[in-house]
MARROKE-324694 format. One line per field, with one value per atom (N, C-alpha, C): residue number from 0; x, y, z; residue in one letter; atom name. Coordinates in steps of 0.001 Angstrom, whole numbers, plus 500000, padded with zeros to 6 digits. Layout:
# residues N
resi NUM:...
xx X:...
yy Y:...
zz Z:...
resn A:...
name CA:...
END
This chain:
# residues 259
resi 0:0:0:1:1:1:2:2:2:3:3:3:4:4:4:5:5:5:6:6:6:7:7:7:8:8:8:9:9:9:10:10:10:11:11:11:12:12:12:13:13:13:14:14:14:15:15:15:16:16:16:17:17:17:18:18:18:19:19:19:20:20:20:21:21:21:22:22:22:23:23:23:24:24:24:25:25:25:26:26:26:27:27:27:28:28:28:29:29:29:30:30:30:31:31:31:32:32:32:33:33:33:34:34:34:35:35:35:36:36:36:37:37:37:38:38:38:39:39:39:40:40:40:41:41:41:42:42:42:43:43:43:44:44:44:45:45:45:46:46:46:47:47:47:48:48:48:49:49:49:50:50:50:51:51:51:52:52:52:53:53:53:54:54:54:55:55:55:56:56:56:57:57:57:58:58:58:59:59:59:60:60:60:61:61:61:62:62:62:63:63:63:64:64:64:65:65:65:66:66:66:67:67:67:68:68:68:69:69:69:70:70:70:71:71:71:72:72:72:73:73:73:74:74:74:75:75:75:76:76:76:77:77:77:78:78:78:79:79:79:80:80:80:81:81:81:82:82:82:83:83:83:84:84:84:85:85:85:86:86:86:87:87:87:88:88:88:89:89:89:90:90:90:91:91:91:92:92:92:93:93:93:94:94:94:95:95:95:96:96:96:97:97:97:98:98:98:99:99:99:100:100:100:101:101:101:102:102:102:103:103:103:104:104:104:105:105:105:106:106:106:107:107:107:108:108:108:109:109:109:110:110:110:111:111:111:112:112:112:113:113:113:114:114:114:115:115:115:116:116:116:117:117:117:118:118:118:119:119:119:120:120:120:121:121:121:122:122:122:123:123:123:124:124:124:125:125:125:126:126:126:127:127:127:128:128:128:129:129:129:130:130:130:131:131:131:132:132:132:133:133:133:134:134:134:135:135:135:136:136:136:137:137:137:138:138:138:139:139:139:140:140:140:141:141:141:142:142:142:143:143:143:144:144:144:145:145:145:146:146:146:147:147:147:148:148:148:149:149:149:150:150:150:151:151:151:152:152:152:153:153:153:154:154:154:155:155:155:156:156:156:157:157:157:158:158:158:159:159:159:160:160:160:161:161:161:162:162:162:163:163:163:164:164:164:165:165:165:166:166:166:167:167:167:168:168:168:169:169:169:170:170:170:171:171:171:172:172:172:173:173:173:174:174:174:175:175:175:176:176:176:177:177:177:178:178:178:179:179:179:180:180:180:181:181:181:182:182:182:183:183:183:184:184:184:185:185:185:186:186:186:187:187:187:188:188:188:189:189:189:190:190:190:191:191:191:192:192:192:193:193:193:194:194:194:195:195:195:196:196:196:197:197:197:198:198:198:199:199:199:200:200:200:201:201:201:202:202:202:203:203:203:204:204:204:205:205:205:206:206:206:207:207:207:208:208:208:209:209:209:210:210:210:211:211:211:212:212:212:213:213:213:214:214:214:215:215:215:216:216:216:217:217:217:218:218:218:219:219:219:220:220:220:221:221:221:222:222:222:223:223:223:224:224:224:225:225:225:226:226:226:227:227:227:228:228:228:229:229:229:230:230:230:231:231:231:232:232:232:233:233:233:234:234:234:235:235:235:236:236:236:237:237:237:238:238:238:239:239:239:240:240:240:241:241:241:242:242:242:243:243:243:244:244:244:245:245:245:246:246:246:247:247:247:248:248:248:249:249:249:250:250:250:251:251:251:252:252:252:253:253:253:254:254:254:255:255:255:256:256:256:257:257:257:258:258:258
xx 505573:504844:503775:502340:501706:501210:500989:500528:499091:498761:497659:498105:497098:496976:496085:496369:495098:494577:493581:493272:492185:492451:492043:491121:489555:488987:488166:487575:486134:485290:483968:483299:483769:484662:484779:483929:484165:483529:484800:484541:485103:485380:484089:484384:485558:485914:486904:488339:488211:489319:490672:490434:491022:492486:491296:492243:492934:492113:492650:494072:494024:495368:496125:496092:496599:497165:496039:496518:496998:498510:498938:498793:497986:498217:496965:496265:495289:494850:493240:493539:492307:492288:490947:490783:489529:489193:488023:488399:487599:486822:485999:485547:484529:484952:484050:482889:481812:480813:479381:479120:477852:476898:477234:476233:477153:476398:476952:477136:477877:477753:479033:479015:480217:480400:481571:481758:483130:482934:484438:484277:485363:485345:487075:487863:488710:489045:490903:491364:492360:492625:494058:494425:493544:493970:493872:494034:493791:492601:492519:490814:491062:489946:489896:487996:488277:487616:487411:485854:485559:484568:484677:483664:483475:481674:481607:480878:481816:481028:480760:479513:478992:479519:480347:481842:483031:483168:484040:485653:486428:487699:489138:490465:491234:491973:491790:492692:491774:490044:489468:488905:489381:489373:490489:491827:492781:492623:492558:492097:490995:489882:489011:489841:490240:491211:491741:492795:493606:493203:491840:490901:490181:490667:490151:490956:492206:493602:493829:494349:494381:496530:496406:498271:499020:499990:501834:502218:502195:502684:501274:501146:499805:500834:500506:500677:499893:500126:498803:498842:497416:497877:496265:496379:495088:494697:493447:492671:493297:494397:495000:496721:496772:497971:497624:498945:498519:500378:500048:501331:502052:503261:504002:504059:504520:504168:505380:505191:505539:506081:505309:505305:505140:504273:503792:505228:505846:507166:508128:508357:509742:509361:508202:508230:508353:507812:508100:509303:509911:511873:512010:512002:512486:512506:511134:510974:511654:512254:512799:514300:514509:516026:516395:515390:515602:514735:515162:514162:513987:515157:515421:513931:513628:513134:510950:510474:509289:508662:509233:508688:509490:509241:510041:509272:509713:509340:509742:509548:509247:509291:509696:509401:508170:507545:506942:507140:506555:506916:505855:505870:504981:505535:504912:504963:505708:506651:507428:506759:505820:505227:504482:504167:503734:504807:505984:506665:507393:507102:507751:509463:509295:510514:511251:512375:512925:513806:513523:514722:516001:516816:518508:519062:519110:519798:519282:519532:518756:519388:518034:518774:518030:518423:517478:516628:515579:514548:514586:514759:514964:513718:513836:513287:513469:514476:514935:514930:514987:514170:513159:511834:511308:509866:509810:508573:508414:508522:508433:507754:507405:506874:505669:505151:503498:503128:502262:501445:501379:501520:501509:503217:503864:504926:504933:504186:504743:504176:505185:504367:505302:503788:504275:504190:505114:504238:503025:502377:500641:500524:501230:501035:501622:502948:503760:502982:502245:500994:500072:499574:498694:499007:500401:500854:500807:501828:502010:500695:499516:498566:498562:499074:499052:498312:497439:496314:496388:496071:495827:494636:495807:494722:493817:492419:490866:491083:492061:492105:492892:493475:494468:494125:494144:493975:492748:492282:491342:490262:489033:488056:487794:489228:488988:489000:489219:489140:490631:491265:492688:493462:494249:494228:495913:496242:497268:498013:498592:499699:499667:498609:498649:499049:500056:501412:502289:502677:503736:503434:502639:502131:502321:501944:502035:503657:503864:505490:506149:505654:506312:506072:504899:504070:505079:505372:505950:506791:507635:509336:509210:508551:508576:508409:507884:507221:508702:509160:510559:510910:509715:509572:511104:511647:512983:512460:513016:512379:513133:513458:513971:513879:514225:513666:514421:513991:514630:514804:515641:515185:515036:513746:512783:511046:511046:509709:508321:507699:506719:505969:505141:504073:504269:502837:502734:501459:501970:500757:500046:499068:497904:497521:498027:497600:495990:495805:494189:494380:493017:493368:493287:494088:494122:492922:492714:491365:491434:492765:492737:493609:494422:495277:494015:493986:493206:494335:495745:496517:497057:498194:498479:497598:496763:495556:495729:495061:495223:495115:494011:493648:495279:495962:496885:497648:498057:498964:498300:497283:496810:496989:496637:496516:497528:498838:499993:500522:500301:500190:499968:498955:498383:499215:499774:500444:501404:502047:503739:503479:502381:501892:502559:501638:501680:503267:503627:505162:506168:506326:507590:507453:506617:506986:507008:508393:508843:509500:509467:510389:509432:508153:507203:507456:507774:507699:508960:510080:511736:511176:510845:510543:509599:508504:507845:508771:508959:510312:510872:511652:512451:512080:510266:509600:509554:508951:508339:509670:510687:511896:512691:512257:512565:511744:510792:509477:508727:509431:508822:508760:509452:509360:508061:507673:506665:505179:505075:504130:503932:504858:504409:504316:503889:504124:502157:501365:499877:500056:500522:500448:502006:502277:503436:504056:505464:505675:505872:505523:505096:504008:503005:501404:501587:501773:502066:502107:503358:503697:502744:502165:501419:500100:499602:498550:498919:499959:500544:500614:501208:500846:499857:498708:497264:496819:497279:497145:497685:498958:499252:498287:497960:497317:495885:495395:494321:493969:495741:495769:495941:495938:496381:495194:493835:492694:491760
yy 489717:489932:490997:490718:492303:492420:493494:494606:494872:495189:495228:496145:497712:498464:498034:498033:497590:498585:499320:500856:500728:501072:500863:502728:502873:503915:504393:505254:505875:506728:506281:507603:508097:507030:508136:508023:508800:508598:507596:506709:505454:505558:506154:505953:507131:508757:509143:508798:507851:507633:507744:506497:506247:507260:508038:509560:510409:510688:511525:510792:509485:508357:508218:508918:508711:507392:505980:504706:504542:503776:503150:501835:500607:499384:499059:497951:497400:497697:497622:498329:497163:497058:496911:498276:498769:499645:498969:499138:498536:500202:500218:501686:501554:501891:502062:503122:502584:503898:503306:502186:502315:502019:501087:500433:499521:498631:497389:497675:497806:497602:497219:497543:497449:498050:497972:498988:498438:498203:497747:498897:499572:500110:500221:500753:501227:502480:502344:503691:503381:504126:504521:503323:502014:500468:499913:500063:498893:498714:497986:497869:497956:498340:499095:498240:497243:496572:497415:498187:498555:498091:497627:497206:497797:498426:499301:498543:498656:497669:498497:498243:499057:498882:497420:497382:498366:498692:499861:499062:499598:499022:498581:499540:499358:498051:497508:495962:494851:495108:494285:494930:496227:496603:496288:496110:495719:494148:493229:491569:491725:492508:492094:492275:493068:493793:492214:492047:491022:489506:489301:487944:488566:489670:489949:490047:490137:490813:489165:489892:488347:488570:489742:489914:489410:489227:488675:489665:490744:491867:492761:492764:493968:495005:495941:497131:497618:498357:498243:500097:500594:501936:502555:503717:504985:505547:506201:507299:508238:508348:510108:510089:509146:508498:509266:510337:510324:509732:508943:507734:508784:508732:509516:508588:509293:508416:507986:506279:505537:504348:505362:504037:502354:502158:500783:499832:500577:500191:500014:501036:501319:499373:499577:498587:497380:497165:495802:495582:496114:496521:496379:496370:496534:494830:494511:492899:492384:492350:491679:491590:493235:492999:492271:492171:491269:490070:489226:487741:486672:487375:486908:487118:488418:489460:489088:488441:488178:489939:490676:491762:493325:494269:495477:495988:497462:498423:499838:501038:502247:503365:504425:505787:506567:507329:508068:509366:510044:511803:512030:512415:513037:513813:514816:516185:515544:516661:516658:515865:516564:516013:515004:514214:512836:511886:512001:511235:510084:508784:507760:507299:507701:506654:507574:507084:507390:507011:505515:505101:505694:505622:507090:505677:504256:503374:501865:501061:500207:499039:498640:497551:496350:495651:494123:494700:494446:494686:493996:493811:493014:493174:492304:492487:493859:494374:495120:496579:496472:498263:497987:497324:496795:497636:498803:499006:500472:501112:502246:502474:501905:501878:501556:502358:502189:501138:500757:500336:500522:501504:502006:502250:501643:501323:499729:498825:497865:497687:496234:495230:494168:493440:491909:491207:490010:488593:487909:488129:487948:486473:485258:483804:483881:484320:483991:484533:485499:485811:484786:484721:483653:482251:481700:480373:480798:481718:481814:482296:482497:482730:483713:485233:486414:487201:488032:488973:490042:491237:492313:491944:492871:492587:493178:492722:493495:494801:494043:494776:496089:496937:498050:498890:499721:501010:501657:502251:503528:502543:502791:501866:500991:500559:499233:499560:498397:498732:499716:499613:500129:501034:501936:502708:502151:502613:502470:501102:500385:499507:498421:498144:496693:496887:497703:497768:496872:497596:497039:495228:495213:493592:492794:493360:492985:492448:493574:493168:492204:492522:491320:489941:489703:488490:487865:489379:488346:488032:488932:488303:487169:487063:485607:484313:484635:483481:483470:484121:483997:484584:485842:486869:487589:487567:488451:489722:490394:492260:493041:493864:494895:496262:497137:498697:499361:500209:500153:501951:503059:504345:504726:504208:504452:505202:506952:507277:507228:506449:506398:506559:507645:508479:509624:510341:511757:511508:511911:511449:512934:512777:514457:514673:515510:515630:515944:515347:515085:514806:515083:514728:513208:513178:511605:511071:509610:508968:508539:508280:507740:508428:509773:510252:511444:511674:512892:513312:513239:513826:512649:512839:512134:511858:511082:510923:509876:509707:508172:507053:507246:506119:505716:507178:506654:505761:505963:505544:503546:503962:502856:501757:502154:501512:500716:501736:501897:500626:500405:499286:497605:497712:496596:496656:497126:496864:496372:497215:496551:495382:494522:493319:492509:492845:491834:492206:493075:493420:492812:493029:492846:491226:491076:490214:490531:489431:489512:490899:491543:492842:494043:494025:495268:495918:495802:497105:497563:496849:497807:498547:498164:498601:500249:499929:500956:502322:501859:502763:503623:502995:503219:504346:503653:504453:505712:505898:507043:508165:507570:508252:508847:508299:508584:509969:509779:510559:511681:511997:512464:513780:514449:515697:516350:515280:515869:515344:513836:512960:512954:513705:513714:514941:515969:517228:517638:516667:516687:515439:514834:513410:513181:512932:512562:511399:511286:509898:509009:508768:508067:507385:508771:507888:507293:508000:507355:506133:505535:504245:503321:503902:503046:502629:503928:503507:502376:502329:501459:500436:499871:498811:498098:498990:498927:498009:498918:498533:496726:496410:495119:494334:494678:493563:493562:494719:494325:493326:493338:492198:491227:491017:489581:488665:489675:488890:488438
zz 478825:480065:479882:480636:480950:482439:482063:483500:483574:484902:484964:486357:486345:487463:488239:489510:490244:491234:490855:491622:492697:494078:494886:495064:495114:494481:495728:496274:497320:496022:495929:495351:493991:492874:492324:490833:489988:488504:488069:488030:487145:485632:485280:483445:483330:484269:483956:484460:485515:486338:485137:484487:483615:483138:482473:481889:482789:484039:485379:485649:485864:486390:485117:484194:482898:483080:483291:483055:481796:481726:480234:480335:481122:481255:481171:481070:481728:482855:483035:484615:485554:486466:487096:488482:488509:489378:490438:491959:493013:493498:492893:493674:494773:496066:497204:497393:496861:496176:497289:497910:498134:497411:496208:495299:494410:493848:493334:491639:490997:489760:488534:487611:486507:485295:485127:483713:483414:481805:480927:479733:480088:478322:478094:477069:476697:476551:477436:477210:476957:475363:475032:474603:474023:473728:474732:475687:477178:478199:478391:479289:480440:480933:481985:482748:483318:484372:485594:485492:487050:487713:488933:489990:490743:491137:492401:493600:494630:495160:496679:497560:499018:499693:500010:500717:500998:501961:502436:502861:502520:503267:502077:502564:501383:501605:502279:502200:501175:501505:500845:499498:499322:497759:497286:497626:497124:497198:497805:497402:496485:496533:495144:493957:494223:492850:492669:493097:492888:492303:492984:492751:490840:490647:489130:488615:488607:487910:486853:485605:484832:484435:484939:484004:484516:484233:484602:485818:486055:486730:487164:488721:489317:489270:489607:490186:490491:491954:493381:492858:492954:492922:494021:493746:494646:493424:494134:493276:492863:493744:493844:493117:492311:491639:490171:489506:488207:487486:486451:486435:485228:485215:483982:482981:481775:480048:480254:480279:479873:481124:482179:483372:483373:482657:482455:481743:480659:479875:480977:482012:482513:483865:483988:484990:484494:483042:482682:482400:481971:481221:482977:483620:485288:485440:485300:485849:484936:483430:482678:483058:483353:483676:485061:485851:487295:487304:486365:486567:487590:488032:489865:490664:490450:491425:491586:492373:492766:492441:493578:493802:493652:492625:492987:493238:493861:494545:493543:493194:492851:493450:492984:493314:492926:493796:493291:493998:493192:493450:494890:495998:496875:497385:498392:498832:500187:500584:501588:503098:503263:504893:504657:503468:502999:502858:502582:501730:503019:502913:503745:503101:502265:501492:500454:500110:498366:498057:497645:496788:496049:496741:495887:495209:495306:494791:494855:493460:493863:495279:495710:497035:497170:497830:498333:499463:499373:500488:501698:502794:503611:504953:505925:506933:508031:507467:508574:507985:506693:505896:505429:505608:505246:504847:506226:507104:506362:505498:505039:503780:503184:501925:501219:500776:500578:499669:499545:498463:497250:496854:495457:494737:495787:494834:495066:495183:494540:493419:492885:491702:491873:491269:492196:491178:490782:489901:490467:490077:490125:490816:489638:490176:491273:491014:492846:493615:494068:494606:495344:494307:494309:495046:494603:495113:496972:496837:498425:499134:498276:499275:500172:499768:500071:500212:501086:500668:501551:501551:502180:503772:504962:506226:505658:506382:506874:508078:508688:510149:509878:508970:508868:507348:507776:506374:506494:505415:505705:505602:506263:506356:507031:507730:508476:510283:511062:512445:512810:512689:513106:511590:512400:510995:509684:509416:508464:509174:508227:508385:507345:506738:505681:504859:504512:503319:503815:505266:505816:506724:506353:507196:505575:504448:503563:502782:502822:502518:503184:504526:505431:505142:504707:504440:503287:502970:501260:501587:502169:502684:503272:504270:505323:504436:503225:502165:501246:501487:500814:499305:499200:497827:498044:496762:495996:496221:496652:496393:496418:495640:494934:494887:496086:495828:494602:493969:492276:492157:491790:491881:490621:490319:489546:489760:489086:489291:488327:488736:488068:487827:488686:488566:490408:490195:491222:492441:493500:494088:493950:494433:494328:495606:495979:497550:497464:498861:499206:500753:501266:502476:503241:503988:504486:504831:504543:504755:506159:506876:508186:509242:509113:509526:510203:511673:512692:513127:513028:513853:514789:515785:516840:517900:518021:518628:519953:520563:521267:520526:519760:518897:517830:517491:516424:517069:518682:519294:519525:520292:520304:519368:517588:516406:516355:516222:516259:517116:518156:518894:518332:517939:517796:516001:514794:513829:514757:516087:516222:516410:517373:517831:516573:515394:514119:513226:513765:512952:513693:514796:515550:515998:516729:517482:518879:519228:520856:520954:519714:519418:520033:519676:519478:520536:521945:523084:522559:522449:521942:520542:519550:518541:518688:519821:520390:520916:521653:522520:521226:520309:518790:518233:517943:517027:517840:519344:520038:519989:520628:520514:519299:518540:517121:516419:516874:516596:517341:518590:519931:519199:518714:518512:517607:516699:515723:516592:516985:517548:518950:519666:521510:521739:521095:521220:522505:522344:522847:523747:523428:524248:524620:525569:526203:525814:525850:525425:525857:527325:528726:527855:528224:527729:526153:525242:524505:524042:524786:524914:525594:526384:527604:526618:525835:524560:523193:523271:522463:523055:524169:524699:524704:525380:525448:523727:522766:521497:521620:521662:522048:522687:523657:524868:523852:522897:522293:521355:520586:519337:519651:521088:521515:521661:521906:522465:521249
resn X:X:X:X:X:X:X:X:X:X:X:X:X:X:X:X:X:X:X:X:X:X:X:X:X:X:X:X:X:X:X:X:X:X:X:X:X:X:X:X:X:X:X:X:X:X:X:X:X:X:X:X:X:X:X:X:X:X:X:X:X:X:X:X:X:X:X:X:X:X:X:X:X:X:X:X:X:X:X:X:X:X:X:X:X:X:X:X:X:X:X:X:X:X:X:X:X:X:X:X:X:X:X:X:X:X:X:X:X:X:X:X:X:X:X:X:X:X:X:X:X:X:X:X:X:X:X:X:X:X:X:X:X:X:X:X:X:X:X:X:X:X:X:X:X:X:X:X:X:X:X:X:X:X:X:X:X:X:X:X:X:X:X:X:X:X:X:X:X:X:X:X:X:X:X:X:X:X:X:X:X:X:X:X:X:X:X:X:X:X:X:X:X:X:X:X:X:X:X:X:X:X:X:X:X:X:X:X:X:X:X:X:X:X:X:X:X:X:X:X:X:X:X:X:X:X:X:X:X:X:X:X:X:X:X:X:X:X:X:X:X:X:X:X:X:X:X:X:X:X:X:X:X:X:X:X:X:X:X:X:X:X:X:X:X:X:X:X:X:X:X:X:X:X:X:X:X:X:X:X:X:X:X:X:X:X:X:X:X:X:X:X:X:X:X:X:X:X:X:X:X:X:X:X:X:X:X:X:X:X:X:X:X:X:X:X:X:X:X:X:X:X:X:X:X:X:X:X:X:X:X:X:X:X:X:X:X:X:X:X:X:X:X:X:X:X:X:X:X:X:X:X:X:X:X:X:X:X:X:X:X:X:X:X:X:X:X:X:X:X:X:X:X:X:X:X:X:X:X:X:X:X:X:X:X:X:X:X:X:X:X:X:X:X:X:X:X:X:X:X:X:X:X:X:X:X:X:X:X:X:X:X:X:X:X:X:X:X:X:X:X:X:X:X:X:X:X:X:X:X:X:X:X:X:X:X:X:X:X:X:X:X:X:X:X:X:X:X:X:X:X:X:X:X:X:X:X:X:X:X:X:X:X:X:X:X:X:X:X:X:X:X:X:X:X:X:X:X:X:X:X:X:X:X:X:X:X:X:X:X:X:X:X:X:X:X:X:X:X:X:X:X:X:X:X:X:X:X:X:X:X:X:X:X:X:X:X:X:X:X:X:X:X:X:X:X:X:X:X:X:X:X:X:X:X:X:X:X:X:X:X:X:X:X:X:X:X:X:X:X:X:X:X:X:X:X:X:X:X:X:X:X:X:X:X:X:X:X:X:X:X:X:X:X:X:X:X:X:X:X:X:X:X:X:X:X:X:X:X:X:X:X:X:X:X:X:X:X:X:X:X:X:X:X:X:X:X:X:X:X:X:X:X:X:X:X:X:X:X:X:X:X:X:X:X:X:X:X:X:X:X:X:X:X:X:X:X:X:X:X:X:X:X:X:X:X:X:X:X:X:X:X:X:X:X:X:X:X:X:X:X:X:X:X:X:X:X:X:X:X:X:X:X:X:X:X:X:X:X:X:X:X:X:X:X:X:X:X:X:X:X:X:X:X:X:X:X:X:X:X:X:X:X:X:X:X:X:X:X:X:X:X:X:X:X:X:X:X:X:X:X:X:X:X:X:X:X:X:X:X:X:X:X:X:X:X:X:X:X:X:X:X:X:X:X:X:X:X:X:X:X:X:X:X:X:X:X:X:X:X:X:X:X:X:X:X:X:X:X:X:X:X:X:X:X:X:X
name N:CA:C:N:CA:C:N:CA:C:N:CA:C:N:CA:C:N:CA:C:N:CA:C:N:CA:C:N:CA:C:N:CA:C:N:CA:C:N:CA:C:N:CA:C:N:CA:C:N:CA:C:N:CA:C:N:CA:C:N:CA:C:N:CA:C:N:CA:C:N:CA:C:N:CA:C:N:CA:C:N:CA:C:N:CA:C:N:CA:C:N:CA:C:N:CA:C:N:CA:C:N:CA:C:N:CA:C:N:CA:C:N:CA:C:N:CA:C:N:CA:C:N:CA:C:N:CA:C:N:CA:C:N:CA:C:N:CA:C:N:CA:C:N:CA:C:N:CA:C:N:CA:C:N:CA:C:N:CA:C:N:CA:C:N:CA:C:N:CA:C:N:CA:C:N:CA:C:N:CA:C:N:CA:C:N:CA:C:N:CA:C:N:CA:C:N:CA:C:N:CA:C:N:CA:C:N:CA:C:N:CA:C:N:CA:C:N:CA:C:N:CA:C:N:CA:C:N:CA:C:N:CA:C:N:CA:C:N:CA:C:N:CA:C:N:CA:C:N:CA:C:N:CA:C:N:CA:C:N:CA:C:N:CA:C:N:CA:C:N:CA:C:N:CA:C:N:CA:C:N:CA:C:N:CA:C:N:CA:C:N:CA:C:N:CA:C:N:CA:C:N:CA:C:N:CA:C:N:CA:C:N:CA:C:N:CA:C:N:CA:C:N:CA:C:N:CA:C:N:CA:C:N:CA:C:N:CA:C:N:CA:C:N:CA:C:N:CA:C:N:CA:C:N:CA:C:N:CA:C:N:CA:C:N:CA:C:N:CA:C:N:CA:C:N:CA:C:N:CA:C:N:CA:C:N:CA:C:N:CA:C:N:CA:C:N:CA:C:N:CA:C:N:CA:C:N:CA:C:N:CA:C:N:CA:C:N:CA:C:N:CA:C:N:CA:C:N:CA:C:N:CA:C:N:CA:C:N:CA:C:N:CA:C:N:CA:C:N:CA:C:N:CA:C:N:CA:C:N:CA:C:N:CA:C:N:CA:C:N:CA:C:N:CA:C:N:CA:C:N:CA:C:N:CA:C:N:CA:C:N:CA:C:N:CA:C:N:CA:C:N:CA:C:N:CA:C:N:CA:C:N:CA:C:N:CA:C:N:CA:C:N:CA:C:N:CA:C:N:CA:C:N:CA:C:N:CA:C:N:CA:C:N:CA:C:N:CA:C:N:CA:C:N:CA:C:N:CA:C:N:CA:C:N:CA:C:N:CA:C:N:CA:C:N:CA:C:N:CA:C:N:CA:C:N:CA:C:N:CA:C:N:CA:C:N:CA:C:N:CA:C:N:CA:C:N:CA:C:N:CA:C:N:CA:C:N:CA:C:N:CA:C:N:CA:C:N:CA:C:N:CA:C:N:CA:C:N:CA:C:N:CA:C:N:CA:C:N:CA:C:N:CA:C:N:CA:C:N:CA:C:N:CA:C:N:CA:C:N:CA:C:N:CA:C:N:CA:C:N:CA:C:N:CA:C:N:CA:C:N:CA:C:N:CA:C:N:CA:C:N:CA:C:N:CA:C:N:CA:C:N:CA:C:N:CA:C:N:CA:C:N:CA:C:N:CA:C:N:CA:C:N:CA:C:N:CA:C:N:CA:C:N:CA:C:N:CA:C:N:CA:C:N:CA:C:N:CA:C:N:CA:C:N:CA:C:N:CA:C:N:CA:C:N:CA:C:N:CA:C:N:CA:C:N:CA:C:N:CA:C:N:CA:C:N:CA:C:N:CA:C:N:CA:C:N:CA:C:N:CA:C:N:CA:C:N:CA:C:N:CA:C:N:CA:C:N:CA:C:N:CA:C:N:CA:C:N:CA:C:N:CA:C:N:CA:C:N:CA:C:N:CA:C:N:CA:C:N:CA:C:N:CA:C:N:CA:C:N:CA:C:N:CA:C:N:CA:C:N:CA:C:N:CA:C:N:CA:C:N:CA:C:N:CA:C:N:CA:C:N:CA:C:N:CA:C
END
C-alpha cells in the first residue's frame, strides 16, 4: 500500500511546507494563496505535488486535494500539523492490520482548550460517537472514496458560508455509505497552535452556524440534540448569550438550512 498526505494550506511557502510538516509520505499541498500556480519537487524521497490556487475555502481545498491524490491511503492534514518520525509507517501497519477497516481515525497531540477528542482505546466508530473528531485524523482508502462518491461540504469550515462542521458531515457521509471505521490510540503527529481561522468566540453567528450543521447532522433529532449540546455547554458558551437565546439562534440557523 501507499500514502499520500493531503494538506489543506492559507498563504503559505509551499517549497518549505514540506520540512516544517516533517512530511514522510507523498504529499499533495492545496495552498489558498490568491494566485494560480505549481510546484513538484522532492523531500526526503517522496514528492510533494503543490497547487496554489485564488480559491478560498477548506472543504474545496480538501476535494481538490483528493481529485489529485494517486495513493492507496489519503491522510487529510493542516498547515499547522508537524507529523512524528515514522507516522506514515505506523498508519500503513494500522490499515494492514485492519483489512476490514474502510476508514481509521488517529491521535494527535493538541493543547488542552483545542482538543475535541482522544482516543484511550481502540473502538468502532459509530453514528452515535461520531461527532467529535477532526479532519486531520482521518485516513481513508482513496478508491472506496471515490466509489461512494464522497466529498467535503462548500457550505462549513474556514472560508466558507457557515463556520466549522464538514469533518463531522463528513464522517457521517461515510458511515451512512456503510464505511468500517476504526478510532485507533495511535499518535501521529502535533498540532501548533495558531489562531483559529473561524472561531470569534460564542457569537450569534456561532450559535446560528451551529444551527444549520444540527439541520444536516441530526435530523428530526436537531432541536433535542440542540437543547443537549446548549446544556451540556452552558457554562463555557452562554456565559454572553443566554441559553434561551441561544437556542432560539440555533433554530433560526435550522429554518435557514431548510430554504
Amino acid at each position: 500500500m501507499t500514502l499520500e498526505t493531503l494538506v489543506s494550506a492559507v498563504k503559505e511557502d509551499v517549497a518549505a511546507l514540506a520540512k516544517k510538516m516533517n512530511l514522510q509520505s507523498d504529499a499533495v499541498i492545496i495552498n489558498q494563496c490568491g494566485e494560480n500556480s505549481y510546484l513538484e519537487y522532492e523531500h526526503e524521497g517522496n514528492t510533494i505535488r503543490a497547487y496554489s490556487f485564488a480559491e478560498k475555502g477548506v472543504g474545496l481545498s480538501r476535494n481538490n486535494a483528493l481529485l489529485r491524490a494517486k495513493a492507496d491511503i489519503v491522510l487529510f492534514s493542516d498547515e499547522d500539523i508537524v507529523y512524528h518520525e515514522g507516522y506514515a509507517e505506523k498508519i500503513l501497519n494500522a490499515f494492514e492490520q485492519h483489512p476490514e477497516a474502510d476508514m481509521l481515525l488517529f491521535n494527535m497531540d493538541v493543547e488542552a482548550d483545542r482538543a475535541t477528542y482522544h482516543i484511550e482505546k481502540e473502538q468502532r466508530v459509530r453514528f452515535y460517537n461520531s461527532g467529535r473528531y477532526p479532519t486531520y485524523s482521518f485516513a481513508i482508502r482513496r478508491e472506496k472514496l471515490h466509489k461512494a462518491n464522497i466529498t467535503f461540504s462548500l457550505l462549513f469550515g474556514g472560508g466558507a458560508k457557515y463556520s466549522n462542521g464538514e469533518d463531522s458531515l463528513f464522517l457521517l457521509e461515510c458511515l451512512k455509505k456503510g464505511f468500517k471505521v476504526y478510532a485507533l490510540p495511535i499518535e501521529i503527529g502535533k498540532e501548533v497552535p495558531r489562531p483559529s481561522t473561524w472561531f470569534n468566540g460564542y457569537t450569534e453567528k456561532f450559535f446560528f452556524d451551529r444551527g444549520v450543521l444540527y439541520y444536516y447532522l441530526y435530523g428530526k433529532l436537531r432541536h433535542l440534540m440542540a437543547i443537549r449540546f446548549l446544556l451540556a455547554h452552558k457554562g463555557v458558551m452562554c456565559q454572553e448569550i443566554p441559553v434561551k437565546k441561544a437556542f432560539e439562534l440555533m433554530c433560526a440557523g435550522m429554518k435557514d438550512a431548510v430554504l
